[in-house]
C-alpha positions in Angstrom: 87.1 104.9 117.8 85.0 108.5 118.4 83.2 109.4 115.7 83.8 113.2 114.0 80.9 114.5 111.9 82.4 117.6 110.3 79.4 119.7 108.6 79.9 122.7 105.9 82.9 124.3 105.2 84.1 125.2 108.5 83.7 121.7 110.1 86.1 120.9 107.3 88.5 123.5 107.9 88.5 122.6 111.7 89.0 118.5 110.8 91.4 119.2 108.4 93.9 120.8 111.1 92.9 117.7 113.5 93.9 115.6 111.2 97.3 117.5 110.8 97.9 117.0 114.6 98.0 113.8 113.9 99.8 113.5 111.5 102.5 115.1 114.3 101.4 112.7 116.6 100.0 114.8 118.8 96.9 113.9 118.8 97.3 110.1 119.6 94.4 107.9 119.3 92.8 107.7 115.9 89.5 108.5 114.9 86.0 107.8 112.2 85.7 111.2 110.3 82.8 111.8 108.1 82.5 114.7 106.3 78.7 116.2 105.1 78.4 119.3 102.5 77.1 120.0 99.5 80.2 121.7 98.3 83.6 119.3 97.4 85.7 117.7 100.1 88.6 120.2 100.9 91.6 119.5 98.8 93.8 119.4 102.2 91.5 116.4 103.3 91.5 114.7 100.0 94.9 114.4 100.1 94.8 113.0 103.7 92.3 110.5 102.3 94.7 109.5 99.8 97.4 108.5 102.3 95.1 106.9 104.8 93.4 104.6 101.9 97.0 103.9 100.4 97.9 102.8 104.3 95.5 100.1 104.5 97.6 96.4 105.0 94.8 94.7 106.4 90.9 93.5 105.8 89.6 96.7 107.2 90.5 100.3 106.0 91.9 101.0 109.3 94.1 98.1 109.4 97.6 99.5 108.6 101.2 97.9 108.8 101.6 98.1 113.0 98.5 100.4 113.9 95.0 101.0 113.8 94.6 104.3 111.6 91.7 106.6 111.4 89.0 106.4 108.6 88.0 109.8 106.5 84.5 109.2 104.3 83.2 112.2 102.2 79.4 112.0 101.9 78.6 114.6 99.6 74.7 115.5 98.6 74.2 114.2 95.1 74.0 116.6 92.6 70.6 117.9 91.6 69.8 117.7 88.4 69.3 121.3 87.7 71.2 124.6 90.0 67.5 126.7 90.2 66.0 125.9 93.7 62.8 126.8 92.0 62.8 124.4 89.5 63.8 121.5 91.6 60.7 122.2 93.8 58.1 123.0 91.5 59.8 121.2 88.6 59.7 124.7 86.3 61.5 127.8 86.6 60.7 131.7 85.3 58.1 132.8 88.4 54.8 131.6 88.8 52.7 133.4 86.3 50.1 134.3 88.1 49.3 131.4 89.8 49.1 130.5 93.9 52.1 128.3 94.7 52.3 126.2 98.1 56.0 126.9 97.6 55.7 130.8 97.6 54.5 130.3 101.2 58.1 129.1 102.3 60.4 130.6 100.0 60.8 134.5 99.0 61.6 135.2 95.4 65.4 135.3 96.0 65.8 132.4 97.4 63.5 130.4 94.8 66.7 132.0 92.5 69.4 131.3 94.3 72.0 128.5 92.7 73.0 125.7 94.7 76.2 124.8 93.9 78.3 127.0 95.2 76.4 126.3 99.0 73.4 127.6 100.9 74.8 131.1 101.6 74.0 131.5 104.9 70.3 130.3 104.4 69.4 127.6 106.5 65.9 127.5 104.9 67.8 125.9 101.6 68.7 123.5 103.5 65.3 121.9 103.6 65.8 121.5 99.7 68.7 118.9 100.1 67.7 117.0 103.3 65.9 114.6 101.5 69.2 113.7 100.5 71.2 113.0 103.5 73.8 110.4 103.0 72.7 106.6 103.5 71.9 106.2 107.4 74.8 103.5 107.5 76.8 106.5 107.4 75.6 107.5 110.5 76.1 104.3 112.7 78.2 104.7 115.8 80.7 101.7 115.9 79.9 99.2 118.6 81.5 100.2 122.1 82.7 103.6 120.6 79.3 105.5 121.5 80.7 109.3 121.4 79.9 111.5 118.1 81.4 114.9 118.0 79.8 116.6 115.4 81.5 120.1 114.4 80.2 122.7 111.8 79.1 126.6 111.6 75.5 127.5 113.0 75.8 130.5 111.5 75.6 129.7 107.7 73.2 127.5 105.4 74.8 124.0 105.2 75.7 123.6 109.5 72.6 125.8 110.7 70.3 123.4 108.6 71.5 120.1 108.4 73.7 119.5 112.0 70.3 118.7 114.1 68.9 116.4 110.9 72.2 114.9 111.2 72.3 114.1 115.0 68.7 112.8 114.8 70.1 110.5 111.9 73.3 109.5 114.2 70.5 108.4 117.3 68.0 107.0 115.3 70.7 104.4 113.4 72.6 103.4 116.5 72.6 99.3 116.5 70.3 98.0 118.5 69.0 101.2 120.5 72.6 101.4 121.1 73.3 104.6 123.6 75.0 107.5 122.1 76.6 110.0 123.4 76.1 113.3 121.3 78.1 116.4 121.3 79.1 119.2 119.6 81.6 122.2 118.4 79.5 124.6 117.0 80.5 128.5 116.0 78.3 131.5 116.1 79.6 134.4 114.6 83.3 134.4 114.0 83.9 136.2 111.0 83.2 139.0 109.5 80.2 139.5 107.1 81.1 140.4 103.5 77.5 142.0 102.3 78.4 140.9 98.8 78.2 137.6 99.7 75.7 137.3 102.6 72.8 139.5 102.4 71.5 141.1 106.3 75.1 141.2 106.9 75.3 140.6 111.1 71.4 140.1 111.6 71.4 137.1 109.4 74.3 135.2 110.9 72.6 136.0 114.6 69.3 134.7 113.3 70.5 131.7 112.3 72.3 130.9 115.1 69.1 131.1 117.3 67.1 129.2 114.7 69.9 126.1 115.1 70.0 126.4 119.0 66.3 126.4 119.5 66.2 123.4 117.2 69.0 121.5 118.7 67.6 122.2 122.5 64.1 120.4 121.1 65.5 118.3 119.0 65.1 114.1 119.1 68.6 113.8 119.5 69.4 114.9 122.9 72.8 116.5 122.7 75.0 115.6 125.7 77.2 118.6 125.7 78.8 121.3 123.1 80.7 124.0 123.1 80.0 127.4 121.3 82.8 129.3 119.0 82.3 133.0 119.1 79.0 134.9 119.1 77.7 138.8 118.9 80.5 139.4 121.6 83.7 137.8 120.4 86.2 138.8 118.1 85.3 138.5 114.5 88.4 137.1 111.6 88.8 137.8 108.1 87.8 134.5 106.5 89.2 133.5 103.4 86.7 130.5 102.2 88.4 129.6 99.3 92.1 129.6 100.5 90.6 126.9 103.4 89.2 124.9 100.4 92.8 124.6 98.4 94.3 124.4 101.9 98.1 124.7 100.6 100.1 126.1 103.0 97.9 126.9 105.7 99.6 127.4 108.9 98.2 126.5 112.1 95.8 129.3 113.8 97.1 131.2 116.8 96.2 130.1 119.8 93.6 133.1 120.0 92.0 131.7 116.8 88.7 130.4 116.5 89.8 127.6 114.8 92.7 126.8 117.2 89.7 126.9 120.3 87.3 124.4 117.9 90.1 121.9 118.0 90.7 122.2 121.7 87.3 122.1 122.5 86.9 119.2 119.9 90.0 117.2 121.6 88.3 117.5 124.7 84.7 116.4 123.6 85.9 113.6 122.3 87.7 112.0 125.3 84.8 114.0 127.9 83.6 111.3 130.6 80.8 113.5 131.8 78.7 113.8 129.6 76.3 111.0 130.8 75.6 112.8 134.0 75.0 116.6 131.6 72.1 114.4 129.5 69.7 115.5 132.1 70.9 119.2 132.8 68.7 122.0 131.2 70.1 122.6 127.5 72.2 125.9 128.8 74.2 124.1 131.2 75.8 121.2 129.3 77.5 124.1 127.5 81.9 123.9 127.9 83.0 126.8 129.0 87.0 127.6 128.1 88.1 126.9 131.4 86.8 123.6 131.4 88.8 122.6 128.8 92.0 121.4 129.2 94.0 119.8 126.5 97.9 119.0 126.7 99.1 120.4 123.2 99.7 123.8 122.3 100.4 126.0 119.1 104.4 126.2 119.9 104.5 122.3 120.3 102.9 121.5 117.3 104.8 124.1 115.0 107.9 122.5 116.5 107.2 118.9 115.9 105.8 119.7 111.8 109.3 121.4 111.5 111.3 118.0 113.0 109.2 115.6 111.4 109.1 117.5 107.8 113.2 117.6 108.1 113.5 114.1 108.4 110.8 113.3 105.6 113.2 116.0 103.8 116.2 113.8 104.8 114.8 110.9 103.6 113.4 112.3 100.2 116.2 114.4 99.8 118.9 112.1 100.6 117.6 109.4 98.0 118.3 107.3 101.4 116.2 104.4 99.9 117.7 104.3 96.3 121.1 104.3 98.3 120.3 101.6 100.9 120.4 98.8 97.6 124.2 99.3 97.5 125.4 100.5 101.1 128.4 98.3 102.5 126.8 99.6 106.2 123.5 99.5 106.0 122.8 98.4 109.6 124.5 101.0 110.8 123.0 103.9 108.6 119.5 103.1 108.6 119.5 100.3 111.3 117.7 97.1 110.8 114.1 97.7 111.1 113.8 100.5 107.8 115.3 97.9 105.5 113.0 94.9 106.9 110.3 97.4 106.2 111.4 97.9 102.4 111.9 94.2 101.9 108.5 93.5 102.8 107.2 95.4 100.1 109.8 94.3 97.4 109.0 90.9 98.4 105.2 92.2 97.5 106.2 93.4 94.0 108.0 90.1 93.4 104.9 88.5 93.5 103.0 90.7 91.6 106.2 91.5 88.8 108.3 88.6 89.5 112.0 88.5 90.0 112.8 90.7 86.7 110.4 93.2 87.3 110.7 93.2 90.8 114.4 94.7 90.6 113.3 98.4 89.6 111.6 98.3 93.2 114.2 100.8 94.9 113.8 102.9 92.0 110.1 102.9 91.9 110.1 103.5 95.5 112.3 106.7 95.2 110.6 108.1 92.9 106.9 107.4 94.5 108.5 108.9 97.8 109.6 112.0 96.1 106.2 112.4 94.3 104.0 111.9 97.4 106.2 114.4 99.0 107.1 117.0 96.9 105.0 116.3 93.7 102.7 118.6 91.9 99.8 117.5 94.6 102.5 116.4 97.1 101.6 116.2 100.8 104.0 118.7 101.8 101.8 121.5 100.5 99.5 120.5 103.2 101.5 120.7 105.7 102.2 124.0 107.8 106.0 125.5 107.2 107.1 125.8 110.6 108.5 129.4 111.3 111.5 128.0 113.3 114.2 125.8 111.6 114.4 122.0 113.1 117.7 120.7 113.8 120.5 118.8 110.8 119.2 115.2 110.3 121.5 113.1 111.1 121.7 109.5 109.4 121.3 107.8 113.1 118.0 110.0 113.5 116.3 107.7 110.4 117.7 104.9 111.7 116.3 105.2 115.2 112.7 106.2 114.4 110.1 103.7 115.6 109.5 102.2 112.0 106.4 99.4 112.1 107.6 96.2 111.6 105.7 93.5 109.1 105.8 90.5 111.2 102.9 88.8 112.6 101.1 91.3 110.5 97.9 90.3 108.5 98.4 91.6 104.6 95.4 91.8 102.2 96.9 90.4 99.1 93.4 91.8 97.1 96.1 95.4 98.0 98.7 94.6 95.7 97.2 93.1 92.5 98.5 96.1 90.1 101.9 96.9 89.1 101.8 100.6 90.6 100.5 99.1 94.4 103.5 98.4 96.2 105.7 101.3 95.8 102.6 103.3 95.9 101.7 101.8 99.4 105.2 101.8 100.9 105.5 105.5 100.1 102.6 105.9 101.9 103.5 104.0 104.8 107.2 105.3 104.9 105.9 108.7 104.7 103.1 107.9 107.6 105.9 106.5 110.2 108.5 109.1 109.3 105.8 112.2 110.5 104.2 110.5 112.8 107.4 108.8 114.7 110.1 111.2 114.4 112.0 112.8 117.6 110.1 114.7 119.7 111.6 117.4 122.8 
């Protein structure tokens, strides 16, 4: 599997509406994501975590029931011990009193005060401060045979302008074995507009900073094989709304003329590129992807048409109580077809041996009830999902019966998975939920 590397707030933004396409299954093949900031994980991605570690069947994480799944790891800077960039450089805070500081010839005043929690505000300089603490270089390791790492993040603000070319020198120098990697990139200039409020230099700041992370990546270690820019002091510049990507309930996909909507194209292609050994050697300008270059198959239209299928038959199921139901149906072959049931049994047959036979035969009910949770709970997955504007077709019973549920035999099960009380139902929500987006009807 590629590797993603999403850095800063907008790497998470972008790898958070990846990871929605595939959810739709249109974006196929799985992936490694690691996400870097000093901020938390997005609550959108958190809740994709959440499903992809309750999908795990096998020995590995990405060993669900009938597919190899992608793997999402949050590697967040640990906390300093105190919010004043001063103080956690000098070790006191309140000015210098009159004294010469090797600090003062780095840092201005206002930076020395600026807090750190709420991120580096545009300054990659601060970035320096938390570099020391870059996750564990395990992190970092390219799996054997899967040598591409896309890494995607803002140049333009304080967390991607500072710590994306530490991070690619981190990627090469950890490879296995002097393993060759292949290193690319979605990066974005200037693609929103400035609030002074916030960012102080307004449009000269963001422009400096994106030279400052160019210059560095062209002469960095880490030789980047190819990358493709996001806006810049000539493209269109968005309202950005920080805070409603961080909750991420009900975000709808970008337009096609959306930033965001060109990082995931250009990211799609990146990842499956097969030309970016022969770019290694081309001056730094030219291994730049122009738009034309890329091509990928999906489009906005497609994907707003498969959320609204595959989020009525999720609805259907939910809604319908269809696996509360199933216990006492005189047809059940007929309704739901042979392979959802076998799917069920499999995980009663796993709360049997956890419960035994008498505990065992609240299953169904448990079930329900963790399916309606996960969906449409207080923190259900639904409210990450984009509401399609168009209305997908009835759901008809032969619809769930016909999907392309996985089947558990010949499957390896990791017993260590189902030791508690809570783990199967919990885990075949999961997994019902999983097959029933990912597998239902496409045009």
């Amino acid at each position: 599997m590629e590797t993603i590397i999403a850095v800063g707030g907008t790497g998470q933004t972008l790898l958070f509406h990846y990871f929605r396409l595939y959810l739709a299954g249109i974006v196929e093949e799985p992936f490694r994501a690691l996400v870097v900031d000093t901020d938390e994980m997005h609550s959108g991605l958190q809740s994709m975590k959440s499903l992809l570690d309750d999908l795990q069947h096998g020995d590995e994480s990405t060993d669900a029931l009938g597919e190899t799944i992608p793997s999402l790891t949050f590697a967040r800077f640990d906390q300093p011990s105190t919010d004043d960039v001063e103080e956690m450089l000098t070790g006191s805070s309140g000015g210098d009193n009159g004294e010469y500081r090797p600090v003062d010839a780095f840092f201005s005043a206002d930076l020395l005060g600026q807090p750190l929690q709420k991120g580096l505000f545009a300054r990659p300089a601060l970035s320096s401060v938390v570099a020391h603490q870059l996750p564990r270089p395990e992190k970092f390791v390219p799996q054997p045979g899967s040598p591409t790492v896309v890494v995607i993040g803002s140049i333009v603000g304080g967390t991607g302008g500072g710590l994306i070319a530490p991070i690619l020198d981190s990627v090469r120098e950890n490879a296995e074995g002097g393993m060759p990697v292949r290193l690319k990139a979605v990066l974005y200039g200037e693609y929103f507009q400035v609030d002074p409020g916030q960012i102080s230099g307004g449009r000269e700041r963001l422009q400096s900073n994106q030279t400052l992370a160019l210059r560095t990546l062209e002469s960095s270690y880490a030789t980047l094989h190819r990358f493709s820019i996001i806006g810049g002091p000539t493209s269109r510049r968005i309202e950005r709304n920080p805070e409603a990507e961080s909750r991420s309930r009900g975000l709808s996909f970008p337009a096609e003329s959306h930033p965001h909507w060109e990082g995931i194209r250009a990211l799609h292609f990146l990842r499956h590129d097969t030309v970016a050994d022969a770019k290694a050697n081309q001056p730094f300008q030219s291994r730049e992807v122009d738009d034309e270059t890329i091509n990928v198959s999906f489009q906005r239209g497609r994907a707003d048409y498969r959320f609204a299928e595959a989020c009525a038959v999720v609805d259907a199921l939910v809604g319908n109580n269809v696996v509360k139901r199933m216990e006492n149906e005189a047809w059940l072959s007929n309704i739901c077809g042979t392979r959802l049931p076998k799917l069920i049994v499999h995980f009663w047959e796993m709360a049997r041996d956890v419960l035994g036979p008498d505990g065992a035969r609240s299953f169904p009910d448990r079930l329900n009830d963790a399916l309606r949770d996960r969906w449409r709970g207080s923190d259900g997955l639904r409210e990450y999902l984009p509401h399609p504007p168009q209305q997908a077709q009835a759901v008809l019973p032969s619809t769930i019966a016909q999907l392309d549920w996985p089947s558990p035999e010949g499957e390896s099960i990791n017993r260590d998975l189902f030791q508690s009380a809570e783990d199967p139902h919990r885990r075949a929500a999961a997994t019902l939920l999983f097959a029933a987006l990912r597998n239902s009807p496409t045009d």
